[in-house]
TORNUDO-23690 format. One line per 8 residues: number of its first residue (from 1); their letters; for each residue z, y, x of N, C-alpha, C. Coordinates in steps of 0.2 Angstrom, whole numbers, plus 5000, padded with zeros to 4 digits. Each point is the difference from the previous one (the first is absolute). Layout:
BEGIN
NUM) a) Z Y X Z Y X Z Y X ~ ...
END
This chain:
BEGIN
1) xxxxxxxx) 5013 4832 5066 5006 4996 4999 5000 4994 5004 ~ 4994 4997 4999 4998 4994 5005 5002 4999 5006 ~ 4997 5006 5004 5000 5001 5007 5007 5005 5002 ~ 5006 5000 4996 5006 5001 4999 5005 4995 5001 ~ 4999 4992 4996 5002 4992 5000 4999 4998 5006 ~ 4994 5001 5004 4997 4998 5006 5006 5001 5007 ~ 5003 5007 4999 5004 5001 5007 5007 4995 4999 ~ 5003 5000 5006 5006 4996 4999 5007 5002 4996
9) xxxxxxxx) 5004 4999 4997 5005 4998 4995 5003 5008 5002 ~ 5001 4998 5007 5007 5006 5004 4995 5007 5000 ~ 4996 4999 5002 4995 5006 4998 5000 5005 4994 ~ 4997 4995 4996 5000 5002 4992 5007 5002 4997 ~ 5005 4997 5002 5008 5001 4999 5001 5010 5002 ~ 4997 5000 5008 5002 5005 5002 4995 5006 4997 ~ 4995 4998 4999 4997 5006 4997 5001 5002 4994 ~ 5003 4996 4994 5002 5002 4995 5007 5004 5001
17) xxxxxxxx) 5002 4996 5004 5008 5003 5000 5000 5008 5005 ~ 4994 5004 5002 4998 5005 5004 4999 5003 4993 ~ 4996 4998 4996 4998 5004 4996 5005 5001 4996 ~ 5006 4995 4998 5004 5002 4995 5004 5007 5003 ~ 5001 4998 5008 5005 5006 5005 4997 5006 4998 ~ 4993 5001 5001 4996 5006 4999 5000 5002 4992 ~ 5000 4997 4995 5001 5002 4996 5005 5005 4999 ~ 5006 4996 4999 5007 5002 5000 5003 5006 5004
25) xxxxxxxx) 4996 4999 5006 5000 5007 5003 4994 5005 4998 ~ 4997 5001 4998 4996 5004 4995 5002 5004 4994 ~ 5005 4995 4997 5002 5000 4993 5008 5005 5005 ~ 5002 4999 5003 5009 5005 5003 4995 5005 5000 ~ 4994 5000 5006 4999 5008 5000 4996 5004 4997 ~ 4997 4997 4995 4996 5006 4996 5005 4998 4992 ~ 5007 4999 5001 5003 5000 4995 5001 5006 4995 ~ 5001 5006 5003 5000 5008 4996 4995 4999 4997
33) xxxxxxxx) 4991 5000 5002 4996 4998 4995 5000 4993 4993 ~ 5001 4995 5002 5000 4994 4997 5002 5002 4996 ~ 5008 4998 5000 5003 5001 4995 5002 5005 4994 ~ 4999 5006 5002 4995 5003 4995 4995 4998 4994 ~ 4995 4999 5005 4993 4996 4996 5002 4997 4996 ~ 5005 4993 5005 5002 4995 4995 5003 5000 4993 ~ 5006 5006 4999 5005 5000 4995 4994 5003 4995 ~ 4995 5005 5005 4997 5005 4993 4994 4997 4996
41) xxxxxxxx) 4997 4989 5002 4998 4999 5001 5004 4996 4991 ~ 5007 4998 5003 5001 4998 4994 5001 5006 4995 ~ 5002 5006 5001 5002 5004 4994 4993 5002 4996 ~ 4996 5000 5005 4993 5000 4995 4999 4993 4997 ~ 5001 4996 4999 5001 4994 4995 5004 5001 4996 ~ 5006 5005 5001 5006 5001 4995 4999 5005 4996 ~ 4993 5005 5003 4998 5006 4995 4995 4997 4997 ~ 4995 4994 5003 4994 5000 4996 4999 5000 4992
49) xxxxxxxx) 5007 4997 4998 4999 4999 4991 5000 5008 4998 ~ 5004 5003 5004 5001 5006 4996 4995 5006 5002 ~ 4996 4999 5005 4994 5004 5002 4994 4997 4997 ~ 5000 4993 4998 4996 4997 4994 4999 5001 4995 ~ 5005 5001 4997 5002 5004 4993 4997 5005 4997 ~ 5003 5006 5008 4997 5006 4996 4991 5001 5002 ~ 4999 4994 5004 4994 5004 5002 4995 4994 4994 ~ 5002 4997 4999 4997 4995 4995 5001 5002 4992
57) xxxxxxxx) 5006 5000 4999 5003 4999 4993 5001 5008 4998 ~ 5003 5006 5005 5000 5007 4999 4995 5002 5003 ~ 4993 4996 5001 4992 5006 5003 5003 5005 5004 ~ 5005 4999 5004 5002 5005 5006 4994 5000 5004 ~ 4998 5005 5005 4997 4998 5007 5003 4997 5004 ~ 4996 4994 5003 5003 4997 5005 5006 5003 5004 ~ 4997 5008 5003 5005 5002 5005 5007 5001 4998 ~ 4997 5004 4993 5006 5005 4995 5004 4993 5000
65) xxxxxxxx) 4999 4993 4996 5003 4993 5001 5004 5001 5005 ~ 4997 4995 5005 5003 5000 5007 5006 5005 5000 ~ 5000 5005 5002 5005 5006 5002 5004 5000 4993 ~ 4999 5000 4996 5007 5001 4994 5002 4993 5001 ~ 4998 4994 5000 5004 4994 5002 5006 5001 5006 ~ 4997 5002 5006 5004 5000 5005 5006 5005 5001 ~ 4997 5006 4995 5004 5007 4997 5005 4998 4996 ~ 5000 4995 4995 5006 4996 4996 5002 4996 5005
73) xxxxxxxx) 4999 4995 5004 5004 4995 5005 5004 5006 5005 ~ 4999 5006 5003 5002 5004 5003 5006 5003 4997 ~ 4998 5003 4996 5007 5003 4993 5004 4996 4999 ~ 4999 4991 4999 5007 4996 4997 5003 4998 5007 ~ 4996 5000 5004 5006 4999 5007 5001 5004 5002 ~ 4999 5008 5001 5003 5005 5001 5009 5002 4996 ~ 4997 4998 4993 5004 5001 4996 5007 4995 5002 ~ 4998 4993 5002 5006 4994 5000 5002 5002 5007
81) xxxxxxxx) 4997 5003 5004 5003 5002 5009 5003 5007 4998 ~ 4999 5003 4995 5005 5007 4998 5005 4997 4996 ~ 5003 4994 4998 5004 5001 4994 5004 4994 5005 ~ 4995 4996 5005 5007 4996 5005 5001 5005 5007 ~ 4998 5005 4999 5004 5005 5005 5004 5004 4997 ~ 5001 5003 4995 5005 5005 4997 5005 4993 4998 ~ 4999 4996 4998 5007 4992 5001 5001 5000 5007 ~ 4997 4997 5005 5003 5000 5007 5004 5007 5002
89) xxxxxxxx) 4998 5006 4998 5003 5005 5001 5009 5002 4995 ~ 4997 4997 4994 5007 5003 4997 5005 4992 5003 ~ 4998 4995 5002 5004 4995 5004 5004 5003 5007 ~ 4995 5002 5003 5002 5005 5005 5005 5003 5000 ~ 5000 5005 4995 5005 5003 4998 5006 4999 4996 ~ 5000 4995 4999 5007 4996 4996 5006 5000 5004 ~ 5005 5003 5000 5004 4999 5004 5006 4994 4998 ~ 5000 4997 4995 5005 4995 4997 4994 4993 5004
97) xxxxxxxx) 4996 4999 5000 4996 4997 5003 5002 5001 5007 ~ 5000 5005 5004 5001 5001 5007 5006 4997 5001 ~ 5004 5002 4995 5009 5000 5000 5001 4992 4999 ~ 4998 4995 4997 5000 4992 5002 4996 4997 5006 ~ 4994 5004 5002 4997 4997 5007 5003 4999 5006 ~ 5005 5008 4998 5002 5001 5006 5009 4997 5000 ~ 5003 4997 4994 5004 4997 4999 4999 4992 5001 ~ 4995 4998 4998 4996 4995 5004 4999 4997 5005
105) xxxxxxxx) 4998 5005 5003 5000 5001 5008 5004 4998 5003 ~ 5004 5006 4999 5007 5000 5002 5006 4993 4999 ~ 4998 4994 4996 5003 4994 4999 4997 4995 5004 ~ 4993 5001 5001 4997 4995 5005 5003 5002 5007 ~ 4999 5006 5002 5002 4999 5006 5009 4999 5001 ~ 5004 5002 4994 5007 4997 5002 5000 4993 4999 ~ 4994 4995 4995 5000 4995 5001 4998 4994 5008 ~ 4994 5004 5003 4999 5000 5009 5007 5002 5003
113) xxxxxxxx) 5002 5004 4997 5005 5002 5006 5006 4993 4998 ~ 5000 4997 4996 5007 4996 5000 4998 4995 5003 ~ 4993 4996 4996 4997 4995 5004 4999 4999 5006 ~ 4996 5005 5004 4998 4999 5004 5003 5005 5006 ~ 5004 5003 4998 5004 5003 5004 4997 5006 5005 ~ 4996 5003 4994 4997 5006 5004 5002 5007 4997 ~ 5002 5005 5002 5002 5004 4996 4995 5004 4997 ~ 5000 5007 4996 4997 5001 4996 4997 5008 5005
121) xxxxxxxx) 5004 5002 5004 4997 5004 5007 4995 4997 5002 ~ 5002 4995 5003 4992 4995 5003 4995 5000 4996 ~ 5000 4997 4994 4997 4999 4996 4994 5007 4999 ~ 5004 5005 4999 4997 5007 4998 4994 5003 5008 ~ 5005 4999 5005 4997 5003 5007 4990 4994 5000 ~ 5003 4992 4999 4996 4997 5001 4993 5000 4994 ~ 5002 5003 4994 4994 5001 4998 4998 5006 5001 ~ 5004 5008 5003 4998 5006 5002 4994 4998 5005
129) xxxxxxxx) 5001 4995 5004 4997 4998 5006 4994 4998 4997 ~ 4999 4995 4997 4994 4996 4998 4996 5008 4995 ~ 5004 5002 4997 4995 5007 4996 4997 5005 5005 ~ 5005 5001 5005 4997 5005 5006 4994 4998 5004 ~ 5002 4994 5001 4996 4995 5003 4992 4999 4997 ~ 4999 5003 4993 4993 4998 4995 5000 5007 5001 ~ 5003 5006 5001 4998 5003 4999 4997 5004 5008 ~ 5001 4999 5004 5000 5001 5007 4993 4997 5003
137) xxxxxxxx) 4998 4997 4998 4993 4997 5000 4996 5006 4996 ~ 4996 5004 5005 4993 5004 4996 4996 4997 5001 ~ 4997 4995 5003 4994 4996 5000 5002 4996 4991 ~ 5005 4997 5000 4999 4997 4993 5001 5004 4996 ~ 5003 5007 4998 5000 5005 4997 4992 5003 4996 ~ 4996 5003 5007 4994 5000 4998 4995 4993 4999 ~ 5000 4992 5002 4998 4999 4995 5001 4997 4993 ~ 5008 5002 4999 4999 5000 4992 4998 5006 4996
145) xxxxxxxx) 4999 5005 5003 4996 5007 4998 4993 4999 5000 ~ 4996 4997 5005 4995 4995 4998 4997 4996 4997 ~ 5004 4997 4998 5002 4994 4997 4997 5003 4991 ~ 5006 5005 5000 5000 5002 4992 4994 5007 5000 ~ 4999 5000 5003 4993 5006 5001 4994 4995 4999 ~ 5001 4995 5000 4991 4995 5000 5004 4996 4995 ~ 5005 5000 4997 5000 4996 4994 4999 5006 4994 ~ 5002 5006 5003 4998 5007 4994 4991 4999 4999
153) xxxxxxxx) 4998 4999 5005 4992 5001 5003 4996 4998 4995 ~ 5004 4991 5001 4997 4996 4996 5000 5001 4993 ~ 5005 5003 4999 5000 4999 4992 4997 5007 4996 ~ 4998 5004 5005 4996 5004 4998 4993 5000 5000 ~ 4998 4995 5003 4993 4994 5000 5000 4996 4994 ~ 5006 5000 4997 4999 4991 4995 4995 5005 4994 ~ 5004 5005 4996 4993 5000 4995 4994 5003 5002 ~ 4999 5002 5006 4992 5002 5001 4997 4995 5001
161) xxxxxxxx) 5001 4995 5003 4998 4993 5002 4997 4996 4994 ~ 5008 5001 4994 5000 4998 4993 4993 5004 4997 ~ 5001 5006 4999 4992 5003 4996 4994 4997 5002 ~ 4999 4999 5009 4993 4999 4999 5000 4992 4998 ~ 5004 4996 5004 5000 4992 4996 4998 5000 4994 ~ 5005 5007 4996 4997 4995 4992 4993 5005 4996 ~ 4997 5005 5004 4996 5003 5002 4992 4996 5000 ~ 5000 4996 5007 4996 4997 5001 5001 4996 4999
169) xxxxxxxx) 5002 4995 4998 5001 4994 4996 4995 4997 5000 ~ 4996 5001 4997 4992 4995 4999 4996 5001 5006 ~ 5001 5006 5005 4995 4999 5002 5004 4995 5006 ~ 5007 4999 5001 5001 4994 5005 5000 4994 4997 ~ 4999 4999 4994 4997 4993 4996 4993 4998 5002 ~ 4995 5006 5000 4994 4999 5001 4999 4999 5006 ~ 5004 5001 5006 5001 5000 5006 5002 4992 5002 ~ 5004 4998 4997 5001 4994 4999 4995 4994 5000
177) xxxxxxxx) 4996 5002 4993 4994 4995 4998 4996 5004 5007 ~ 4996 5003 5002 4994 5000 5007 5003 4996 5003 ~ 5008 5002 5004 4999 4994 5005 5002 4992 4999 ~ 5001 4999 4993 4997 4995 4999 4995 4995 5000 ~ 4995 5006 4998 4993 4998 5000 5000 4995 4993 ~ 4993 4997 4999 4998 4997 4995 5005 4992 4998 ~ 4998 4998 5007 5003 4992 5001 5006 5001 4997 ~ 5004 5004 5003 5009 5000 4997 5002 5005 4993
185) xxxxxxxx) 4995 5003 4997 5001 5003 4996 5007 5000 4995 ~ 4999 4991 4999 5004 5000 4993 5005 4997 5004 ~ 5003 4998 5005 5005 5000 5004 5003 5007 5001 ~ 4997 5004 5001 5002 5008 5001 5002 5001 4995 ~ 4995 4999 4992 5005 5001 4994 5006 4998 4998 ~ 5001 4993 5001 5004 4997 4997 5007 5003 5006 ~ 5000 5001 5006 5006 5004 5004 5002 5006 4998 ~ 4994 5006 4996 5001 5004 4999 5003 5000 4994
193) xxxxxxxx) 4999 4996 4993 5004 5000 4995 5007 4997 5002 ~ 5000 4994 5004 5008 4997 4998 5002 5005 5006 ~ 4999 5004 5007 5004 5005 5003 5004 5005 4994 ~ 4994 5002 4999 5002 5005 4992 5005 5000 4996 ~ 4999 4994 4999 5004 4997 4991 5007 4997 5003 ~ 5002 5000 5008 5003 4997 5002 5007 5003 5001 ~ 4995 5007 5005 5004 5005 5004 5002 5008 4993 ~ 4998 5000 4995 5002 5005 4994 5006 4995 4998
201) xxxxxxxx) 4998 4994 5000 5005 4995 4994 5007 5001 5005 ~ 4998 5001 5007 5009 5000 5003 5001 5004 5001 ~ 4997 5006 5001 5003 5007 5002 5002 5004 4991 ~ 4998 4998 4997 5000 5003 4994 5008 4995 4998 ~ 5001 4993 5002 5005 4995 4997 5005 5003 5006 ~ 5001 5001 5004 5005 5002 5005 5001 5008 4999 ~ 4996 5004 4997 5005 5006 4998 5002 4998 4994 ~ 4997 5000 4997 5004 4998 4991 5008 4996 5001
209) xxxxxxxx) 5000 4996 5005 5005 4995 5001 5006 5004 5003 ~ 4996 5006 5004 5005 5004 5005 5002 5003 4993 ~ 4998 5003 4995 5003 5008 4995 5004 4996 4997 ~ 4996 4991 4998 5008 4998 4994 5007 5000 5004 ~ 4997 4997 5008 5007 4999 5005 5004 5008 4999 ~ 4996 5004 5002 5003 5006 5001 5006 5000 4992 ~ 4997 5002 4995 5003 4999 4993 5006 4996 4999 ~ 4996 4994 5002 5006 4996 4999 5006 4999 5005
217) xxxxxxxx) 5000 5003 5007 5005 5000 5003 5004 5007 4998 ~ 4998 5005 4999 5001 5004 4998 5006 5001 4993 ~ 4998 4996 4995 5003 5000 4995 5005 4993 5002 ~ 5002 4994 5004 5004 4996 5001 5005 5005 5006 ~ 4997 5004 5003 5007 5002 5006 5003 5005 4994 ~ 4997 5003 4997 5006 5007 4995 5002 4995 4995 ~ 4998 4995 4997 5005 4995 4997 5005 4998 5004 ~ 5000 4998 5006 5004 4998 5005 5005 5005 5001
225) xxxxxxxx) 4997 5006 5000 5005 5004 5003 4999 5004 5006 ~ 4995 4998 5004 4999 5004 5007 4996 5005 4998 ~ 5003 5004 5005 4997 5008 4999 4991 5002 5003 ~ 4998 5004 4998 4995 5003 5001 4996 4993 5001 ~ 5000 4996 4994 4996 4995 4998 4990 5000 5000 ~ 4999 5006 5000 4995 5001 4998 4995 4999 5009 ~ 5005 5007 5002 4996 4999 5007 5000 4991 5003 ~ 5008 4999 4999 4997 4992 5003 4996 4995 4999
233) xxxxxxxx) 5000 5003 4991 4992 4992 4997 4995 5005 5004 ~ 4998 5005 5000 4995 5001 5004 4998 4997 5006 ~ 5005 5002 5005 5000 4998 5007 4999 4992 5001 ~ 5005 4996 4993 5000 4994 5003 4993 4995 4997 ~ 4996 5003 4995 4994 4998 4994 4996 5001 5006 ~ 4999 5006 5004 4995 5000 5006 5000 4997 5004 ~ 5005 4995 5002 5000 4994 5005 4995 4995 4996 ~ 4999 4999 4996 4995 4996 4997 4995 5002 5000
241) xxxxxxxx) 4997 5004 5003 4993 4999 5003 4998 4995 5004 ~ 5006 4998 5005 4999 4996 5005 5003 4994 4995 ~ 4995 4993 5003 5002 4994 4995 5004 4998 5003 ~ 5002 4995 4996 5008 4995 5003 5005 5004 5003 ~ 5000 5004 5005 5005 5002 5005 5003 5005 4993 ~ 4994 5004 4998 5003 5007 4995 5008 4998 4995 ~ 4998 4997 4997 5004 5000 4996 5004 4996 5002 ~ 5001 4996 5004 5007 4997 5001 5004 5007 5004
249) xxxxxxxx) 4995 5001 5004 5005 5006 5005 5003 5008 4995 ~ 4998 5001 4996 5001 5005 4995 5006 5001 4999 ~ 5005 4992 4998 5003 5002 4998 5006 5001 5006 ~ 5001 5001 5005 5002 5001 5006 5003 5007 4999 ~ 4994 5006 4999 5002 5007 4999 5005 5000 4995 ~ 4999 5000 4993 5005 5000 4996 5006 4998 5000 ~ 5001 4993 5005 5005 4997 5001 5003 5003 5002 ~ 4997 5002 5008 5006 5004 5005 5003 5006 4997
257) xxxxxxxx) 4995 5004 4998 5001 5007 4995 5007 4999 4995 ~ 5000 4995 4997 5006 4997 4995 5006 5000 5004 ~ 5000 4993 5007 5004 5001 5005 5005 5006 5002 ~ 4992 5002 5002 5006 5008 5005 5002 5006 4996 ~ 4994 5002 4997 4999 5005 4996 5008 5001 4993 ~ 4999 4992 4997 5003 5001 4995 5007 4998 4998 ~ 5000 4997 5006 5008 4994 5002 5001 4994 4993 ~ 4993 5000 4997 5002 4994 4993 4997 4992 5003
265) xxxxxxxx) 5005 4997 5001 4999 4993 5001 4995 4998 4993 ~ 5004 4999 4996 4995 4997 4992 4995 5003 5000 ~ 4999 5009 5000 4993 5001 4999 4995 4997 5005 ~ 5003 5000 5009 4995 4997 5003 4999 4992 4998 ~ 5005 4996 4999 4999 4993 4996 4993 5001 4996 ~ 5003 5003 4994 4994 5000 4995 4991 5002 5002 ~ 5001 5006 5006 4994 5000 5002 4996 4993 5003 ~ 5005 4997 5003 4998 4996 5007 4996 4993 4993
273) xxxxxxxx) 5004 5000 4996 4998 4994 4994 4994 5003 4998 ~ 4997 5006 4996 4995 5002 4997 4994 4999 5004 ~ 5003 5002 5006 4993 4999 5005 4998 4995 5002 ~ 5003 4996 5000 5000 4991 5001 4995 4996 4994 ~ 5003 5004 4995 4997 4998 4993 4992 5004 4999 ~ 5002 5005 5000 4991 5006 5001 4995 4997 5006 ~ 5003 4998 5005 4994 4998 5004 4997 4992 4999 ~ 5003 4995 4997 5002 4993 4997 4994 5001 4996
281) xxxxxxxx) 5001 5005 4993 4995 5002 4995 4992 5003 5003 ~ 5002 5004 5004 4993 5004 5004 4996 4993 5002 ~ 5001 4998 5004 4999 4995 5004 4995 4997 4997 ~ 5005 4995 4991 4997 4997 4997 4998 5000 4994 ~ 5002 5008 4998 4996 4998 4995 4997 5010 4998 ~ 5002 5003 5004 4997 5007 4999 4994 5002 5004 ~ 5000 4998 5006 4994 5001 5005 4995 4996 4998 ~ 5001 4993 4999 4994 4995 4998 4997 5002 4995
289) xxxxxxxx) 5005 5002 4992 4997 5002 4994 4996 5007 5001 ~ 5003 5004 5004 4994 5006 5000 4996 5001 5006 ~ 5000 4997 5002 4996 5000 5007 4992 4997 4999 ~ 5003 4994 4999 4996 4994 4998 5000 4994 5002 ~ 4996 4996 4998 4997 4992 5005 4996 5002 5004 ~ 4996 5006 5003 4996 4999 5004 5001 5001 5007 ~ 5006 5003 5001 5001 4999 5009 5006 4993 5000 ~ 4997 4993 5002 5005 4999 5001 5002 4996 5007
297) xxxxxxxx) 5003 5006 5005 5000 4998 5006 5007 4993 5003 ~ 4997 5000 5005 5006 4996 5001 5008 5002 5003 ~ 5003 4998 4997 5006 5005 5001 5001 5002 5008 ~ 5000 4995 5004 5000 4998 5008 4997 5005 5006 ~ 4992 4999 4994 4996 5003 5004 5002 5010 4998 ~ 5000 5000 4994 5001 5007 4995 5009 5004 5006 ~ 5003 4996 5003 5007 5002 5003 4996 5001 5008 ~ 4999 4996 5001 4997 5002 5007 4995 5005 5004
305) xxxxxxxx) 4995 5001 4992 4996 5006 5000 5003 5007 5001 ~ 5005 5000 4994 5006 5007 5002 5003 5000 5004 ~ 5002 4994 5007 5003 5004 5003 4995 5000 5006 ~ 4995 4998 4999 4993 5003 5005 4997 5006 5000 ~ 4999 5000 4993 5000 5010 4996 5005 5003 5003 ~ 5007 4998 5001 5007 5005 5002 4997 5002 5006 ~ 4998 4995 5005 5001 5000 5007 4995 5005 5001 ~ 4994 4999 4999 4994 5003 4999 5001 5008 4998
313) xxxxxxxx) 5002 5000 4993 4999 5006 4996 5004 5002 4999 ~ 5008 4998 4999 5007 5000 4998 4998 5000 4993 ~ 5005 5005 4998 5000 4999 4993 4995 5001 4995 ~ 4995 5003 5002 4992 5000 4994 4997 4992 5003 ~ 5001 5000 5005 4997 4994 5000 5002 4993 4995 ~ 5007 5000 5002 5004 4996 4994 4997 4999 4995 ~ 4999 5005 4996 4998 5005 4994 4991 4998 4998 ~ 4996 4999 5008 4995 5002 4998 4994 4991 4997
321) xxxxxxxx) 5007 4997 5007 4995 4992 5001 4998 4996 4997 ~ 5007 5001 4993 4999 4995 4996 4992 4999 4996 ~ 4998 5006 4995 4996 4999 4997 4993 4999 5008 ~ 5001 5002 5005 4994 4998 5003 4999 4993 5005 ~ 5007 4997 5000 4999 4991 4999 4997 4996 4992 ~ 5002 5006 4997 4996 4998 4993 4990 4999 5000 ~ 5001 5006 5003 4990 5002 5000 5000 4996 5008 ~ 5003 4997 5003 4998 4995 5005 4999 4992 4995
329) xxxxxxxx) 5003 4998 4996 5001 4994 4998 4996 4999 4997 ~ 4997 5008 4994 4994 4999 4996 4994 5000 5004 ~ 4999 5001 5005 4995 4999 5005 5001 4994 5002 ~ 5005 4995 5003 4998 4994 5004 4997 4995 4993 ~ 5005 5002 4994 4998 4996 4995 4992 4998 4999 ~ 4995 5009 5000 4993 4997 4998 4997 4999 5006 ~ 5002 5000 5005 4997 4997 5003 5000 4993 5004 ~ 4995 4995 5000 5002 4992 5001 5005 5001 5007
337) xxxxxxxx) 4996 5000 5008 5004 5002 5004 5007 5000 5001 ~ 5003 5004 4995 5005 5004 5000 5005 4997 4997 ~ 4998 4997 4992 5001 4996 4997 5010 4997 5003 ~ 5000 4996 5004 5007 4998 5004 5004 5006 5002 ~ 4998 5005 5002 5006 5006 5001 5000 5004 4993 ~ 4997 5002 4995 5000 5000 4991 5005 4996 5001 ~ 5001 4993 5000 5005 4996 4997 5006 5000 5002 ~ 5003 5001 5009 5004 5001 5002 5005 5006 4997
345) xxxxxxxx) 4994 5006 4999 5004 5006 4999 5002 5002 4991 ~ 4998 4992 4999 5002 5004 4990 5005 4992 4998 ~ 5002 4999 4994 5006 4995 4996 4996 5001 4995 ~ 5004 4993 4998 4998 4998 4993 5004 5005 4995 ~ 4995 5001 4993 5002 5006 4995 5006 4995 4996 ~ 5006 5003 5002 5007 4995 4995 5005 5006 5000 ~ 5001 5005 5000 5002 5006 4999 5003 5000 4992 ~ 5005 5004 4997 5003 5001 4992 5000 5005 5001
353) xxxxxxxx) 4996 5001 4993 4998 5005 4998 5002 5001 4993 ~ 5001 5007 4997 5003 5004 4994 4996 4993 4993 ~ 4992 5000 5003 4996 4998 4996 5001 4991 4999 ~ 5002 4996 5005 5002 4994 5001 5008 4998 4994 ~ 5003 5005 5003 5009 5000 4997 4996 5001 4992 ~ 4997 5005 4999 4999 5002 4992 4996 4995 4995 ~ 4996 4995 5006 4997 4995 4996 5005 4995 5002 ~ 5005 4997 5001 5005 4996 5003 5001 4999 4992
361) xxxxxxx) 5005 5007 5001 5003 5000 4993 4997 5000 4991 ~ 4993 5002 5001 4995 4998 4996 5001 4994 4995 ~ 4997 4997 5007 4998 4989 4999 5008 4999 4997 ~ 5004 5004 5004 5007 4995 4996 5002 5002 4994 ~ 4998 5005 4997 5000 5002 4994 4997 4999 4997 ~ 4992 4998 5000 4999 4995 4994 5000 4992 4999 ~ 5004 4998 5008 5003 4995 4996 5006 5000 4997
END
């Protein structure tokens, strides 16, 4: 590191910034594998209670553990992707639904046609043109065919990846401590408990967060009124995987959906208010409360991470960065070094929580 201070400023500038180029071009091309690894790096965090369990508490064998953990995560997604497809499908077939879009439709463009004085012929020729026009392209044809072939790929890698992760488990822990060696022993420990207790607490606190979101958006659109409410709170509770952007952008689908779909101004008013109000809450007091106090990144840094992830990975990436600027921040923390980029990448714990508001009103109750 010595003999690294030594060369001149422009130097050191360039070599680091070679190295950042190489990375990032590493991380595009061997993305099919990464990301992968990655998402099945967290799911194994997200099975380990339940593979701990039975192999702990129900004396399963490890393997028999492992595979019935991943065999139950496989069944309740299977089951939520069969029950928002037979919804996407009987959507599809709605014809009173078709019969407002396309009455809809048909008002926007006589709207353009009055304004802007283009007729609704044009209009029609001008979009046939731009649809023939995507469609006329076999280069970009086949690679969206590729595209969705190695996202098929990948995600028939995630739970075999998942098994051996939480499989071998110890023996990449004990892997850990060797190349540690003696001298960093309890440096190595202390990484490996707060990675641990870190990355379960958020991947366990962001699905929980996603099932109340599903529920709860689910039961406010069929209060409201909008139809096939169920498949929507799904669709739009999934956006909240991804932080900050998720939930603001959610309510976007519901809304246009209201819009076109249903021709009701007031219902979509009502949606547009709930979701204003739902992400307001998420924000500040549902995500913090069950997540917890232990990631606590900085907003700046946590927004610019995802759209580095986007860029990188697209949408797993979004998906995958957050908790791993988390396991970067508990790394620069214990180490002196590092110390200043730890501090850059995290905020002060000042968050409102379920547990804050409940003691709020505690204190003023007993005076």
């Amino acid at each position: 590191m010595n003999k690294f201070r030594q060369y001149p400023v422009i130097l050191r500038l360039t070599i680091i910034l070679l190295f950042i180029i190489l990375v990032i071009y590493s991380l595009i091309q061997a993305k099919q594998l990464l990301y992968p690894l990655a998402i099945s790096v967290l799911l194994s965090y997200l099975l380990y209670p339940v593979a701990s369990f039975l192999e702990y508490k129900a004396r399963f064998p490890r393997m028999l553990a492992v595979l019935t953990s991943v065999l139950l995560f496989l069944a309740v997604a299977t089951g939520a992707v069969n029950i928002l497809i037979d919804q996407i499908q009987r959507l599809a077939e709605d014809q009173t639904i078709q019969q407002h879009a396309n009455e809809n439709f048909a008002g926007i463009q006589s709207f353009i046609s009055d304004q802007l004085n283009i007729s609704s012929e044009a209009q029609n020729i001008w979009i046939k043109e731009k649809a023939e026009g995507l469609l006329n392209f076999q280069g970009e044809i086949k690679t969206v065919f590729l595209k969705m072939a190695g996202a098929v790929e990948a995600l028939l890698f995630i739970p075999i990846f998942t098994f051996f992760l939480l499989f071998f488990r110890n023996r990449a822990e004990k892997f850990i401590h060797k190349l540690a060696e003696r001298r960093h022993a309890e440096l190595a420990e202390t990484l490996i408990k707060q990675i641990s207790k870190v990355t379960i607490k958020y991947v366990t606190g962001v699905t929980i967060v996603v099932v109340i979101l599903a529920i709860s958006h689910s039961v406010a659109l069929s209060i409201i009124g909008v139809k096939y409410a169920l498949v929507l709170g799904l669709i739009t509770a999934s956006f909240s995987f991804i932080p900050y952007f998720g939930t603001v952008v959610s309510g976007i689908v519901p809304l246009t959906f209201t819009l076109v779909a249903q021709n009701d101004p007031y219902s979509a008013m009502a949606v547009a208010i709930y979701y204003i109000i739902i992400s307001l809450v998420d924000h500040n007091i549902i995500t913090p409360s069950i997540v917890g106090g232990k990631v606590h990144l900085n907003p700046f840094v946590t927004i610019l991470s995802i759209i580095i992830g986007a860029t990188i990975w697209g949408i797993p990436g979004m998906i995958i960065v957050v908790p791993f600027i988390a396991v970067l921040k508990i790394i620069c923390d214990n180490i002196e070094s590092l110390k200043p980029f730890g501090y850059i990448l995290g905020v002060e714990k000042d968050g409102l929580t379920i547990k804050k508001i409940s003691n709020f009103f505690l204190k003023r109750k007993e005076k």
